[in-house]
Structure formats: C-alpha cells, structure tokens
N, C-alpha and C positions, 0 to 999 in steps of 0.2 A: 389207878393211873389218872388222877383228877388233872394232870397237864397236860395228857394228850385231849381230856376232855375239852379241857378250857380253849386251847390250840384249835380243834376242829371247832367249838362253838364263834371263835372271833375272828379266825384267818381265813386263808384259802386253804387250808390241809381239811381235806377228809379222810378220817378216822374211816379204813374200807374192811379192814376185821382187825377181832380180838379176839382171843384163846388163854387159858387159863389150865393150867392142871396144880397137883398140890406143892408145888415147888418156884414153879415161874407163871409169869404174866407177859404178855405181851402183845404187839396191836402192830398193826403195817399201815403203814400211815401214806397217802399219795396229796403231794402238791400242785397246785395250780398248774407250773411248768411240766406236769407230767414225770416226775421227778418222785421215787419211792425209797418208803426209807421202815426198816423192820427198827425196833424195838421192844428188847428183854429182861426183864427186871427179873431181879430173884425175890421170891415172897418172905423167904424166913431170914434174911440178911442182908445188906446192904449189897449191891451191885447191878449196872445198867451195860447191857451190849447193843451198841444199832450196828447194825448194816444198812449202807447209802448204797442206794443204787442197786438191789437183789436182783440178783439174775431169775428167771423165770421159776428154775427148781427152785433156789431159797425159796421164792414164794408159796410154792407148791407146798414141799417141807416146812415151812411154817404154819398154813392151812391146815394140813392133815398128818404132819409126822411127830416126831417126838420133839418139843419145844427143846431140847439138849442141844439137841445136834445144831440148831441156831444159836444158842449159847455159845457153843463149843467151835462155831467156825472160823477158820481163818481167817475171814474178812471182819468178823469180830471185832469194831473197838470197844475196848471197856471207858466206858465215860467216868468210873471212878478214879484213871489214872492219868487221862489225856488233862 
C-alpha cells in the first residue's frame, strides 16, 4: 500500500492501522476533518473496496475480525468499477 504510504507522509491523513492476512491488505486511514475512510485491497488480484465514513463496528471488524466481511460489505465501493 506504498499510496496510502505516500498520502500519510505528504498530507493531513494519517495512516491509524494496517492489517494484513494472506488474501487482503488493508489500512483505515482518518483525515484532518475527522473524516474516516477503510480501505481493502485484494493481494492475489486486482481489486480495492473503501468505506467512507465506517461506522464505529466497521472499525471494530476491521481492527480485529475477518478483513472479508469489510470486503464483503454493503457499503463497499469497489474502486475497480466506479
């Protein structure tokens, strides 16, 4: 995830965790404005899901649950298709 890298080193976003297991990658990223945003990469394939704006469980479930289930949410955009 070398652009959320570059993002946290030049902007106001920090980078506030990362998780990784052997499938996906992903980092919950909070902006200046107090403004959160999840992002889900797949590792073995092309494809990125954010969620803007996580409600408290996304965060939760992103922290400590299975990275799928953030994949897999209905709030889910895929950035491959938007």
């Amino acid at each position: 995830m070398r652009l959320l890298e570059l993002m946290a080193d030049h902007t106001d976003v920090t980078l506030e965790t990362r998780r990784e297991d052997p499938c996906l990658q992903g980092a919950l990223l909070t902006f200046r404005s107090g403004r959160r945003l999840i992002i889900v990469e797949r590792t073995y394939r092309e494809g990125v899901v954010a969620i803007l704006d996580p409600t408290e469980e996304e965060i939760a479930t992103f922290r400590r649950d299975d990275l799928w289930k953030i994949w897999n949410s209905e709030k889910g955009v895929d950035l491959a298709v938007v």
